[in-house]
N, C-alpha and C positions, 0 to 999 in steps of 0.2 A: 306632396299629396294635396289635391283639392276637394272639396264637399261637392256633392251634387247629388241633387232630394235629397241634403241632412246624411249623405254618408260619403265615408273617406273612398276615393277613387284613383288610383293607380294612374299617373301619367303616362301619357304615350312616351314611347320610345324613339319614335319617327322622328326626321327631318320636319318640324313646323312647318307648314305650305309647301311642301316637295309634294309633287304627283307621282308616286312609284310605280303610275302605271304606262308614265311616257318613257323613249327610249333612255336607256340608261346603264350602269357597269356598278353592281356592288357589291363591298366584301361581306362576306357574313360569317357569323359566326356561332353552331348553337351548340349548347351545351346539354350531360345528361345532369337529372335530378341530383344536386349534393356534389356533383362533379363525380359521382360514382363510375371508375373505368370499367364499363360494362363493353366498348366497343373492340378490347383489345389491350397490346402492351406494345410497348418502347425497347430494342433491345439492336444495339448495335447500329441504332440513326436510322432504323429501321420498324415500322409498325407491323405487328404481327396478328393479324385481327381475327377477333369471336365471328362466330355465328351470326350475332349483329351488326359488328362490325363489317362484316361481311355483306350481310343485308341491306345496312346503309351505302356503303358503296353502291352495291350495283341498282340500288332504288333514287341515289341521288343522279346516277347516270341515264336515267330514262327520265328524268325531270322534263328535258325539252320534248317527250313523246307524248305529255300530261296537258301542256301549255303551250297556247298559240305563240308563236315569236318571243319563246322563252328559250336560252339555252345556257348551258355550263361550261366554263373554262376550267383554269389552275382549280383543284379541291385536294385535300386532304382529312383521312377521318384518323383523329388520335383518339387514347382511349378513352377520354372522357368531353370530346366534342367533336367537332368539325369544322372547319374553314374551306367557303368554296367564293368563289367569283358567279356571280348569277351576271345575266344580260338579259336585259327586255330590252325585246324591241329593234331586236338587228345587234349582230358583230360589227358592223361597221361604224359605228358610229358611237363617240363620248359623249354624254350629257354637256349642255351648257350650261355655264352660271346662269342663273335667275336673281332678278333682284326681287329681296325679299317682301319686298311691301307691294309686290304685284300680286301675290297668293294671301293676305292675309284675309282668312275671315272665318266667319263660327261654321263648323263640321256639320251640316245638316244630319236628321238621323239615320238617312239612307248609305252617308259617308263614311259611317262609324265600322262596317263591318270589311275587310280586304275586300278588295277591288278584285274581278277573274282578271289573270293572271298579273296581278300587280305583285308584288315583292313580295307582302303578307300574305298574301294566296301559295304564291308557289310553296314558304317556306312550310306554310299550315298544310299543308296537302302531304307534305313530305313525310313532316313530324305526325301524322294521322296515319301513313301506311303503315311508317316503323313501327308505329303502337299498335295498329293492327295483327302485324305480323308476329310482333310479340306477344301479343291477350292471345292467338291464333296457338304457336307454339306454346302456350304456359310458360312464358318467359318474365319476372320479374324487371319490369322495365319504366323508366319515366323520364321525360323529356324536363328540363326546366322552362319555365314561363319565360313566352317571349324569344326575341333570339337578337343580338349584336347586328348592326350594319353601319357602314360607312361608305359612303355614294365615291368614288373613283371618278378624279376628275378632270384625268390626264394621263398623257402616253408615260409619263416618269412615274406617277403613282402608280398605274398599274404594272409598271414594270418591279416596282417596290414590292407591292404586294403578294406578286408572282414570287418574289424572290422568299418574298415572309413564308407562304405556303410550302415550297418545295424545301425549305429548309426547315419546317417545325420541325420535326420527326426528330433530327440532330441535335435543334435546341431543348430536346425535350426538357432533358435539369433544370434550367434557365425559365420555361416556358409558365407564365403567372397562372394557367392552370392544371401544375405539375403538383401530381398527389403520390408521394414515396411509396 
């Protein structure tokens, strides 16, 4: 944690100098509040999902209807998060390396808030309907702050990856955020 105006402030979580609003392939991954499994259970390498559960799904499937040249690959929602593959920016194409000393410099204040339809955009939009929908339903509900990403930056990683997703379900015992 850093000071700024004399108070403690939260680091970003972002990739330092990545623009996530140029094309690009990334895992994410977001979790509910306390890891509480509000979206469902695990039962036979199988997810058998709530009401929410439910909700999230077919709300993260309309993600590319929200977002210009945004779309969804491989996703899975377990009970207490989700992993999906987001794309800006076109399916065809992988991000390139960047070298890093080409993007270094201070966040202007206009910088500070998600970009339309950059990564923090899309996942903020998401995480706002689900809570919508739940304040909506009288649903006790809460997202945790913030959300996981790792930029995919190749045909072998995303094939990794794909593999990681379609297999949670099975790994669920094993899975570091497996609550008994």
């Amino acid at each position: 944690m850093t000071l700024f105006r004399e108070k403690y402030r939260i680091e970003s979580a972002r990739k330092p100098g990545w623009d996530y609003t140029l094309p690009g392939w990334y895992f994410v991954t977001i979790c509910t509040q306390g890891r509480k499994p509000h979206f469902g259970q695990v039962a036979n390498a199988t997810v058998n999902l709530s009401p929410i559960g439910e909700y999230v799904d077919a709300c993260w499937k309309e993600v590319p209807q929200h977002h210009q040249h945004v779309d969804v690959d491989e996703f899975v929602v377990m009970p207490n998060h989700m992993h999906a593959i987001v794309i800006i920016g076109g399916p065809d194409r992988l991000p390139e390396l960047r070298k890093r000393e080409k993007f270094k410099r201070v966040a202007e204040l206009n910088d500070v808030r998600p970009k339309v339809n950059s990564l923090g955009a899309v996942v903020g939009s998401f995480k706002s309907a689900v809570t919508r929908w739940c304040v909506a339903k009288n649903v006790e509900f809460e997202w945790q702050p913030r959300f996981h990403d790792r930029i995919i930056r190749g045909k072998n990683s995303l094939k990794a990856v794909r593999e990681y997703i379609r297999d949670n379900p099975a790994n669920w015992c094993k899975d570091v955020f497996y609550i008994a």
